[in-house]
N, C-alpha and C positions, 0 to 999 in steps of 0.2 A: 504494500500500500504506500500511497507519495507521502499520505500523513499520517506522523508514526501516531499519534493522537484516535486513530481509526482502529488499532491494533487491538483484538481481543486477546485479549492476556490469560484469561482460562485455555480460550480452543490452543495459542501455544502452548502453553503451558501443558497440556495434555499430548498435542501431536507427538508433543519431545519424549514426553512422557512414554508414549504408547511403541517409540521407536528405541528405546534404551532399554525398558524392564521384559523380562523374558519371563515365564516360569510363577506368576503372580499366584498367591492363595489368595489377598486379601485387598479389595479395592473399594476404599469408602472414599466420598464426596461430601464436602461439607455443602451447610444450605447456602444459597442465594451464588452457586456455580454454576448451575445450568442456566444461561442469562440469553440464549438466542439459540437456533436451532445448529448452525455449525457446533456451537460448543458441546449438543445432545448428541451431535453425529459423531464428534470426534470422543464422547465417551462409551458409547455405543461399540465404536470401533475398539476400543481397548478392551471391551468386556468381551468381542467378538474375537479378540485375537489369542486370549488369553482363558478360553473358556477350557483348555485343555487341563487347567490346572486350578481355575478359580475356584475359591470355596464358600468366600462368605463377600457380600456385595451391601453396600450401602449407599442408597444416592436418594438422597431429601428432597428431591424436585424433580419433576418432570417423569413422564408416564411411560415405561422402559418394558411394560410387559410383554407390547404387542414383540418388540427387538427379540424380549428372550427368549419367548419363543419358539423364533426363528432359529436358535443355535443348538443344533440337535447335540451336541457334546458335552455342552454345559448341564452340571452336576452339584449345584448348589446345597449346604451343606445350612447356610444363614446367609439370610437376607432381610433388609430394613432398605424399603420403599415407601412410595404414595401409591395405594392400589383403591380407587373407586368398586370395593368388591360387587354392588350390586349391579352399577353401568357397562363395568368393564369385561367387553366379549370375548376375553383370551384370558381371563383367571382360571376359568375349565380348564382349557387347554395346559394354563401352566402347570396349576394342581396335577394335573396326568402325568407330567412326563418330570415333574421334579417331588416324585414321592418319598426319595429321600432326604427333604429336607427337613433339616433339627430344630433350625433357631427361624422363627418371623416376627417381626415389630408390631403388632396392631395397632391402628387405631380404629376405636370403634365408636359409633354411637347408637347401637343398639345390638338387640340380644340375638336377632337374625342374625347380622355380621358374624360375631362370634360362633354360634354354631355351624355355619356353613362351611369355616375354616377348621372349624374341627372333626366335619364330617369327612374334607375332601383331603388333609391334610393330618391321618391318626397317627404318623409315627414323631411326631412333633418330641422337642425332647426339654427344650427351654423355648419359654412363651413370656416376654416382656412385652403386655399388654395394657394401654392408654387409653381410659374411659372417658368420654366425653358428655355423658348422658346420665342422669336418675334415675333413668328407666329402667336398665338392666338393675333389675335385682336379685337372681340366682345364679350362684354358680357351679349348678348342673351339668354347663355344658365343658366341664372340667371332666365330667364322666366318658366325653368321648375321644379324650386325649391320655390312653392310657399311660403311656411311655413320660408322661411329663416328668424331669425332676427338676426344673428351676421354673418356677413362676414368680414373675414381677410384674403387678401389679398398681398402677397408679390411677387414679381418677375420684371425679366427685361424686361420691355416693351416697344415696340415703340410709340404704340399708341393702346390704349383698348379701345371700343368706348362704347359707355354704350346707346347711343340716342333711342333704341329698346328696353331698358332690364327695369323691374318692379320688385320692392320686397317690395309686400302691408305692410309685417307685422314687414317689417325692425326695429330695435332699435339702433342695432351698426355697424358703420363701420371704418374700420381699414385698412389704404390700406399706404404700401413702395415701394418709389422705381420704380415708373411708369407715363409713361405719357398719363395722361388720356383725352378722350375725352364728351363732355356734361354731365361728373358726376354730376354737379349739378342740370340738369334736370333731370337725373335720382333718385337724393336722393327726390327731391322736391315731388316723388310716393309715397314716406314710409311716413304718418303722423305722426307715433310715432318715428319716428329717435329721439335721446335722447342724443347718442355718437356720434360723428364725431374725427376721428383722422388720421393726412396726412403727411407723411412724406417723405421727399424728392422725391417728386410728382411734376408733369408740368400740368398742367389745362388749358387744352385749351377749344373754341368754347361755353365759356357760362355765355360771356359778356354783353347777354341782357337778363339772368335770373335772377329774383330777388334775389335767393336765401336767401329766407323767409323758418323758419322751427318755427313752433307754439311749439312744445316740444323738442327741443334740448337744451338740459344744459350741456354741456361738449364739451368742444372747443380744436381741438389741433392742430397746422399750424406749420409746424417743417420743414426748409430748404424747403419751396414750392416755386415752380415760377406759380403765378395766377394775372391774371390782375389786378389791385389797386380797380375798383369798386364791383372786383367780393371778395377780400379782404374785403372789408369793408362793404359790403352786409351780409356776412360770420361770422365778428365779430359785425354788429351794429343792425342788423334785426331781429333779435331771443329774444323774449319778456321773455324767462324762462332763461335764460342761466347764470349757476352760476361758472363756474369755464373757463378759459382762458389761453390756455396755448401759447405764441407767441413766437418762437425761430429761430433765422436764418435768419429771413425776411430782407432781402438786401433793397425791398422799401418802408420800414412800417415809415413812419418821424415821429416828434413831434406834429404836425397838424392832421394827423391820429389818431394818439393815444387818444389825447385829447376829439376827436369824440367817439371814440369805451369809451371813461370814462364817457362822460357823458350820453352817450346811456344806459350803462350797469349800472345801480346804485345799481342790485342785486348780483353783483358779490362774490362770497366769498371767492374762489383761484384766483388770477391771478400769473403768471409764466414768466416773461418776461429776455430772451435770448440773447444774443449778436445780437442785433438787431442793425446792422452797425448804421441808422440816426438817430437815439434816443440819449437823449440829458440828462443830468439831469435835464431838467426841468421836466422830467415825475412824477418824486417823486411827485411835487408838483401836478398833475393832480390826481395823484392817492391820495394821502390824502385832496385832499378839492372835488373831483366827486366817488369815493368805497365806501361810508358810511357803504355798509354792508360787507366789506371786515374781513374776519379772517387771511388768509393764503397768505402770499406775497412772490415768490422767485424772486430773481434778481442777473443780473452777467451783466457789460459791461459798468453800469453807477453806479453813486452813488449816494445815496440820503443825504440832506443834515441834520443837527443836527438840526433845527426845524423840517423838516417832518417827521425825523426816532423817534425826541422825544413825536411828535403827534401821529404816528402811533403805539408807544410803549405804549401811553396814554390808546390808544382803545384798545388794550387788541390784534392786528393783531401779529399774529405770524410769523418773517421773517428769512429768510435763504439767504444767499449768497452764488451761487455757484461757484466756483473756477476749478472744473475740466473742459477738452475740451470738455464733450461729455454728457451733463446731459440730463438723457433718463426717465421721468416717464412713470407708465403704463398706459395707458388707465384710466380715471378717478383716478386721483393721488391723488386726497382730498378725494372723497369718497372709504372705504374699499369695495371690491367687493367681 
């Protein structure tokens, strides 16, 4: 072009791209890249040259189903798109010929969507799904994904019931932002659950479940409102559980805590949050009941120069957090 001012800087930026990398597993696009239809053709082409070996495909913009297709090789494994499920004439088609794929993004706003993806698509294995809508309120149609073991979950909900829904091979669950109802009977299906992580969630209806999980080690309870016995079920009944993450909790006292200390004596992250009733006395809970503690964060109270010198003694590694908003990921001690 005469003016360099003219130059679309994605579609280069890709050409180059598409003529240097060989042998691609993993090709995501960030949003607001697909900005003109050259720059759809020239990602197209990468996806089309690279399909021998692609696995997991991410591209936030622009409608790529009809492309895919078209590429009888491609083998997708996970993918995060924009898919119109009910408009769009080649979701059949892709459903058919990409049955082994693990991981998809939803977004959904209603309970059609979601089951139609599960009918056409049962060997799904991790489902990070974005609710848009009140409407969906069961999750039933978890019953037609058996294979799931990560679900992530975010959206505005009134009330999502789970009392019908089963996922044998569950491992992790990950749910924002909803008011759920009898989760805890529904998690109590999955015996390998491992991950639990909740955040600013309402729990209702599953005050006279135990909520006993034989292999859960990863604890995350972040701005919940759940009854105190179904809390303390949560953190004291899980005989594996080595990391604790407790943030926000309006009615978690000093009395609580001291239970979930000496319940837990395998702990080896615990994370504790501006937890309004918490006292500095927890310091001392936690250095005379965590003997196997390595990783301490805390923000809201302060420990005092015996227990931070004893804890400094054992080799525990501590942070104080100071920002409003401390957000780790999902299993924050162990790298994933």
């Amino acid at each position: 072009m005469d003016n360099p001012g003219d130059v679309d800087f994605p579609q280069t930026f890709l050409d180059d791209l598409g003529e240097v990398f060989t042998g691609l597993k993993l090709f995501r696009l960030l949003r607001n890249i697909i900005t003109s239809d050259e720059v759809y053709g020239s990602a197209i082409k990468i996806v089309q040259a690279q399909q021998n070996t692609l696995e997991s495909l991410e591209l936030c913009n622009g409608h790529f189903l009809e492309a895919l297709c078209g590429m009888e090789k491609l083998r997708l494994k996970w993918l995060s798109c924009f898919i119109d499920f009910k408009s769009d004439q080649h979701w059949d088609i892709f459903c058919r010929k990409q049955q082994q794929l693990e991981k998809l993004l939803i977004m959904a706003k209603d309970y059609s969507t979601i089951c139609d993806v599960a009918q056409k698509l049962p060997n799904l294995k991790k489902l990070p799904l974005d609710i848009f809508s009140g409407s969906i309120t069961k999750a039933d149609f978890l019953n037609e994904m058996p294979n799931l073991e990560k679900i992530d979950i975010n959206g505005h909900l009134n009330g999502l019931d789970f009392r019908s829904a089963a996922s044998p091979k569950l491992t992790l669950f990950h749910m924002v932002n909803a008011t759920a109802k009898k989760l805890v009977q529904y998690l109590q299906k999955s015996p390998n659950l491992s991950v639990l992580n909740i955040h600013e969630c309402v729990l209702i209806g599953d005050s006279e479940h135990p909520a006993r999980f034989q292999n859960l080690k990863e604890l995350v309870l972040s701005k919940c409102k759940l009854p105190p016995n179904v809390l303390m079920a949560l953190c004291c009944q899980n005989p594996q559980l080595e990391q604790l993450q407790l943030r926000f909790l309006s009615t978690l006292t000093d009395e609580m805590f001291l239970k979930i200390c000496k319940e837990q004596p395998r702990l080896r992250f615990l994370a504790l949050v501006s937890c309004a009733l918490l006292t500095d006395a927890v310091g001392g809970y936690i250095n005379k009941h965590c003997g196997s503690l390595e990783k301490l964060k805390i923000s809201g109270f302060t420990l005092s120069e015996e227990t931070h010198a004893e804890l400094r003694e054992r080799h525990v590694r501590m942070k104080r957090w100071f920002w409003p908003y401390p957000f780790d990921p999902v299993g924050g001690f162990a790298a994933r």
